[in-house]
C-alpha positions in Angstrom: 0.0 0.0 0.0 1.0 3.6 -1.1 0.6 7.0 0.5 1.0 9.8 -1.3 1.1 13.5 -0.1 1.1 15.9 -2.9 3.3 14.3 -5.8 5.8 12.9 -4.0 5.5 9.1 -3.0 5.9 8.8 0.6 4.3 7.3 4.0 2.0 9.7 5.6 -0.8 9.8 8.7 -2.7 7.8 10.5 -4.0 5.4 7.2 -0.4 3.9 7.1 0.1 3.6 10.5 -3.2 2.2 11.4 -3.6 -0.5 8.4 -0.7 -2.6 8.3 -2.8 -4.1 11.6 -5.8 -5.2 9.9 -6.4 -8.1 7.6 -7.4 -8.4 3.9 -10.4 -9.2 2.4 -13.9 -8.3 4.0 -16.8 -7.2 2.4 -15.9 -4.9 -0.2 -17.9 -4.2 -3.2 -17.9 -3.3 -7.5 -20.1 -0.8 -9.4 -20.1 -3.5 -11.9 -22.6 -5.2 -9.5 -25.0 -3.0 -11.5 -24.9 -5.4 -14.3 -26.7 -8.6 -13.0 -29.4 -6.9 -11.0 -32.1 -7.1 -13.7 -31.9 -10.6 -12.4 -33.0 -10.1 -8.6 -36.0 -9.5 -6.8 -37.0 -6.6 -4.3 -38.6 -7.3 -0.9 -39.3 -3.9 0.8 -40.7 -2.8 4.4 -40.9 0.5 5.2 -42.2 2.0 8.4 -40.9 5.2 10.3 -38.8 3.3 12.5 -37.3 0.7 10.3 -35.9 -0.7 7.0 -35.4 -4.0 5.5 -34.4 -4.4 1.9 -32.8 -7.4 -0.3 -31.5 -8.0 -3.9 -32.7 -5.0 -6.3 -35.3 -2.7 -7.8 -36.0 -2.0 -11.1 -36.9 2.2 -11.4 -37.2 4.6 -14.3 -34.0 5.7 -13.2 -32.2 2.6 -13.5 -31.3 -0.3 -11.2 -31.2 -0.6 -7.2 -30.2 -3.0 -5.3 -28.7 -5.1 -4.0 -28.7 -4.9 -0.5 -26.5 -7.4 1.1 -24.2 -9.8 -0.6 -20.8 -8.4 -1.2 -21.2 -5.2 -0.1 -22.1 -6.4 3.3 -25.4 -5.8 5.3 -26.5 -2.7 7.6 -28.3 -3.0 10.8 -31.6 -1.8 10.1 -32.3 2.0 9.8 -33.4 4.1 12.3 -35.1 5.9 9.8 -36.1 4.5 6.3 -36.7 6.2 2.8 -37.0 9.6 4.5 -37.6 12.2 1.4 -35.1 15.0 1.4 -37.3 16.2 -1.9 -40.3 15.3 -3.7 -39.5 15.8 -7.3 -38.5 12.7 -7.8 -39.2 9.4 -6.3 -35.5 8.6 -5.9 -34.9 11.2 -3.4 -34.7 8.9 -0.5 -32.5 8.1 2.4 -31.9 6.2 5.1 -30.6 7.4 8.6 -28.8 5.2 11.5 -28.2 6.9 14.8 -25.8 5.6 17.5 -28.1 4.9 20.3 -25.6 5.7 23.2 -24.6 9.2 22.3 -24.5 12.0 25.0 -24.8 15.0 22.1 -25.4 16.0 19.0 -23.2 13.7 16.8 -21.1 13.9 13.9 -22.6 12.6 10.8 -21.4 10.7 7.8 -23.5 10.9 4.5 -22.6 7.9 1.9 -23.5 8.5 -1.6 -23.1 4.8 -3.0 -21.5 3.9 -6.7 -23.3 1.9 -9.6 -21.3 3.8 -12.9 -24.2 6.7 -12.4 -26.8 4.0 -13.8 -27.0 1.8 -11.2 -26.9 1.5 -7.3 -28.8 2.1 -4.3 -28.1 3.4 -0.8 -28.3 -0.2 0.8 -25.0 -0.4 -0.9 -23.3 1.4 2.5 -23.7 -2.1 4.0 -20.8 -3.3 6.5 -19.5 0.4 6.6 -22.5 1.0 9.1 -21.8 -0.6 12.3 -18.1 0.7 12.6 -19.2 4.2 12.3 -21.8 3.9 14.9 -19.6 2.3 16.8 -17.3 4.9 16.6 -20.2 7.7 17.5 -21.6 8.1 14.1 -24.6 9.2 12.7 -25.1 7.4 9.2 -27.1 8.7 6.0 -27.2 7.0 2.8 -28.7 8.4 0.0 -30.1 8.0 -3.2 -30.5 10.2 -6.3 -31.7 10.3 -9.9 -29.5 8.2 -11.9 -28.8 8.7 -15.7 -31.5 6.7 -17.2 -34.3 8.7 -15.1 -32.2 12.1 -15.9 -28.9 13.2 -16.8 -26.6 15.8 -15.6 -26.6 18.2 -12.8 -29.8 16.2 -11.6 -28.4 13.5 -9.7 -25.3 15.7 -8.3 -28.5 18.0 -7.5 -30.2 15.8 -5.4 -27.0 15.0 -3.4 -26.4 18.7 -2.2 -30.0 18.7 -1.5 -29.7 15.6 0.8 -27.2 17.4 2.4 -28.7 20.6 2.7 -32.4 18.6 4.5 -29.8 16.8 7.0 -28.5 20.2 8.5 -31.9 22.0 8.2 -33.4 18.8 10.1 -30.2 18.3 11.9 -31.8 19.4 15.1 -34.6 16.5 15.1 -32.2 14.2 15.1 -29.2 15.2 17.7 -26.5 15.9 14.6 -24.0 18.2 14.5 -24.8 20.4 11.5 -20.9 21.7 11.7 -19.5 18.2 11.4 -21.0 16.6 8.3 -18.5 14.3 6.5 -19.1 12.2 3.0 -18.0 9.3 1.7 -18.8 7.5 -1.5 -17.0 4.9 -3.6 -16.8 5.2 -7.9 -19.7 7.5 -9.1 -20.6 8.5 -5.6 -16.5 9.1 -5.3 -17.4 11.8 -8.0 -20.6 12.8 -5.9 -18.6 13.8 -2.7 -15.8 15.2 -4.4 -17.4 17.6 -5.8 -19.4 18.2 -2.6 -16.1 18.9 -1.4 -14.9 21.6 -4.1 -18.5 23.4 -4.6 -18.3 23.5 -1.0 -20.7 27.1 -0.3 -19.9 27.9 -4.0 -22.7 28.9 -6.0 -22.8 26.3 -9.2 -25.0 24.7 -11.7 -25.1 22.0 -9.0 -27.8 24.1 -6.9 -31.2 23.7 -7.6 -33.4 25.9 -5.5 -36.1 23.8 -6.3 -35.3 21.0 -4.1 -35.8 22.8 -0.9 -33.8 24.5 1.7 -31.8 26.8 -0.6 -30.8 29.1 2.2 -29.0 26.0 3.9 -25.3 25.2 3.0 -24.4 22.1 1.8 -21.3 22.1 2.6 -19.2 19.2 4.2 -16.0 19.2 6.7 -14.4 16.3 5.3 -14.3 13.7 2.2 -13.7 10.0 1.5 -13.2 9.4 -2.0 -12.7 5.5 -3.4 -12.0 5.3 -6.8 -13.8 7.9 -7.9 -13.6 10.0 -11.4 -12.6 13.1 -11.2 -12.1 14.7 -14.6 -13.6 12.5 -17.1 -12.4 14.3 -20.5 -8.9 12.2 -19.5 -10.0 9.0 -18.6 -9.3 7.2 -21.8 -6.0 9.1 -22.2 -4.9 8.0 -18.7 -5.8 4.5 -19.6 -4.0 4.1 -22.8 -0.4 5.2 -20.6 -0.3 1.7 -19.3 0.8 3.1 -16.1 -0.7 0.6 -13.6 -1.7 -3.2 -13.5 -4.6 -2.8 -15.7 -4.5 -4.6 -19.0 -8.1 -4.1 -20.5 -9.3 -0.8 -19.9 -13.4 0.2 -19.8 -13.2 3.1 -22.0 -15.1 6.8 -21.3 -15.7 8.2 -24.1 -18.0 6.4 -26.6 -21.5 8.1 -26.8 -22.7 4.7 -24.7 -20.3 5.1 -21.5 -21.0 5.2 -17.8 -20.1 9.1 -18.1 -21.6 10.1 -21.3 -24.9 8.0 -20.3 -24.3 10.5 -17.5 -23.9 14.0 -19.0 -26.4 12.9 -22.1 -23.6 13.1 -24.9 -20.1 11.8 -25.7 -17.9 12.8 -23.4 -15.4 14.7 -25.8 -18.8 16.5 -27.7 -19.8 18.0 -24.1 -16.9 19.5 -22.9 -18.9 22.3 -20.8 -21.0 19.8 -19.2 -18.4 17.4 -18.5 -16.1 20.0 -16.9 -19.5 20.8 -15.1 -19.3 17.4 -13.8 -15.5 17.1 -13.0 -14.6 18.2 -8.9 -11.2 19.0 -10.5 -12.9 22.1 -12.5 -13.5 24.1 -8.9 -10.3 23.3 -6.9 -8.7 26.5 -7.9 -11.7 28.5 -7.4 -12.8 26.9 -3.8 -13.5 29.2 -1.2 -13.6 26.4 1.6 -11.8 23.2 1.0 -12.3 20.2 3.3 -10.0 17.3 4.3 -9.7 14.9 1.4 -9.3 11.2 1.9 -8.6 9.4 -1.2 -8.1 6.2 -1.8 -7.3 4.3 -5.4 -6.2 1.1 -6.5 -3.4 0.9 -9.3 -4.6 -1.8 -11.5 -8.5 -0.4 -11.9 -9.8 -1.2 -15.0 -12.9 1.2 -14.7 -11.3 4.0 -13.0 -7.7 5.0 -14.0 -5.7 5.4 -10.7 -4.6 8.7 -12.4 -7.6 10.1 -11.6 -7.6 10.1 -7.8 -3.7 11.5 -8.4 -5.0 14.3 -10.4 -7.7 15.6 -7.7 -5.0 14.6 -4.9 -2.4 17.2 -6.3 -4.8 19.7 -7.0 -6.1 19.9 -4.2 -2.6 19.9 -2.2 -1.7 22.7 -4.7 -4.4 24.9 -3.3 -3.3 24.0 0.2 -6.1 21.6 1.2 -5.6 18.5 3.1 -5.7 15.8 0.8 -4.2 12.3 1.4 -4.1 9.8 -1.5 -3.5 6.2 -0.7 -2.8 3.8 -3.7 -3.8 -0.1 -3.1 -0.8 -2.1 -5.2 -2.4 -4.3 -7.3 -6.2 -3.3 -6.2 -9.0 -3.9 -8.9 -11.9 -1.1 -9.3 -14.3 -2.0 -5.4 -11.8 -4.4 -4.8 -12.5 -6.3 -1.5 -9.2 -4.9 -0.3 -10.8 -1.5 0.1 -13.3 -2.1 3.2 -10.6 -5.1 4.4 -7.3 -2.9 4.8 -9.1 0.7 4.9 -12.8 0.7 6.4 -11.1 0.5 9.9 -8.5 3.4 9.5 -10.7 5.6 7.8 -13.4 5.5 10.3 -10.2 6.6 12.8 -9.1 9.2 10.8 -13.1 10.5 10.4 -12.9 10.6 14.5 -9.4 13.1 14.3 -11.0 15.2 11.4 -14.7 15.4 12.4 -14.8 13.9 15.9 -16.6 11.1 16.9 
């Protein structure tokens, strides 16, 4: 495993010294789950006080699921499919709260992966239980994927999640000033740019959605994998820098991230670049503490990426961390096995917990 600082290679913080202890393997988790959930079945309760859902859901905006399986299982909510809008049946979460704290608790919000077409928020899974045990509050949301509507939509309904949690933060003992989000692949994407928008006014806002006079800002990001400026994916791919040997490619008209902007990704340069987290670095008024993590032989993602958002945002004097898996596939189970435990350590230093 590989910590890098800036551009320099070297060992840094508490994600080195924390991980050599723990095993490999667990319960990670693959976007690419997306592509056999036509298969599965939904079975869904929902009360006020509790959740229970397994395999996936077919929706207008593409496919949910799956709940469990590789990506581990959550205890059940303490709150199910709350709406944080009403445009849009998709504009759910789900809420855990630690049942033991003495205070309003810091809260992490997962925004879950699926190549923008896929997914659902079960998808937080095993990362649950160690961030309540650690003093937690836990949202996980969903959002409009590309097949139900494309660009800013989905990133939309993600700052609107965040901006219902501190509005309602109250009802619920959370801190509103210690929000953190995580999210692996596509949701990697989702929180970065969280992250860069920070208070910023962007094409990302939609007043519509409710609470526009709340920030949706965030005091701290875990990035996995995620894209972070998609007009040099392919390029980064073709380098052969890395372990990968058969790369997914970006920019065909039918790719994850043209699917996603609603055009080839070279033929919508303004959108894409609307949709990159690396376009607002420079132009941040607020950065938070980045945690990013990448593995070097991802087919899906190039490693390059996370590199790219890792020294710009070190460059603007933000605290960014990027930790590079040797050998690790896109979701590869090494992720939650080596990292879930040290990054729900270094959430408690950053946010408190």
């Amino acid at each position: 495993m590989k910590h890098l600082h800036a551009a320099p290679l070297r060992t840094v913080g508490m994600l080195a010294s924390l991980a050599g202890s723990l095993l490999l393997g667990a319960c990670g988790a693959d976007d690419a789950a997306s592509t056999s959930r036509s298969s599965t079945t939904s079975t869904t309760t929902n009360t006020a006080e509790s959740t229970t859902t397994t395999g996936a859901t077919s929706t207008e905006g593409g496919m949910r699921g799956p709940g469990g399986g590789s990506f581990g299982t959550a205890p059940t909510a303490t709150k199910a499919n709350v709406e944080y809008a009403t445009t849009s049946p998709s504009q759910v979460l789900d809420l855990w709260l630690p049942t033991d704290a003495s205070g309003p608790t810091p809260l992490v919000i997962h925004v879950h992966g699926g190549a923008f077409k896929g997914g659902d928020k079960a998808m937080v899974g095993a990362k649950v239980q160690p961030l309540l045990d650690g003093g937690f509050a836990v949202a996980s949301v969903n959002y409009r994927l590309s097949g139900e509507a494309t660009f800013p939509a989905g990133a939309q309904d993600v700052k609107a999640a965040v901006r219902w949690l501190r509005a309602n933060a109250a009802t619920y003992s959370i801190d509103p000033d210690r929000f953190a989000a995580w999210g692996e692949s596509a949701g990697g994407n989702l929180v970065a740019l969280l992250g860069t928008t920070s208070d910023q006014a962007t094409v990302l806002d939609d007043p519509e959605l409710g609470n526009a006079g709340v920030s949706s800002g965030v005091q701290a990001v875990i990035d996995w994998f995620g894209p972070t400026d998609f007009a040099q994916m392919d390029a980064q791919a073709a380098s052969g820098e890395g372990g990968c040997t058969s790369p997914e490619l970006h920019d065909p008209a039918g790719s994850p991230e043209s699917l996603w902007v609603g055009g080839a990704v070279q033929d919508t340069k303004d959108l894409v670049a609307q949709a990159n987290p690396i376009t607002y670095v420079a132009t941040a008024t607020r950065l938070p503490a980045f945690s990013i993590a990448h593995g070097d032989a991802d087919c899906n993602v190039p490693f390059q990426q996370s590199k790219l958002l890792a020294d710009a945002l070190t460059a603007a004097g933000a605290d960014a961390t990027l930790t590079v898996l040797p050998g690790a596939a896109h979701a590869d189970p090494q992720f939650d096995g080596t990292l879930l435990q040290p990054t729900v350590a270094w959430l408690a230093t950053v946010v408190g917990g």
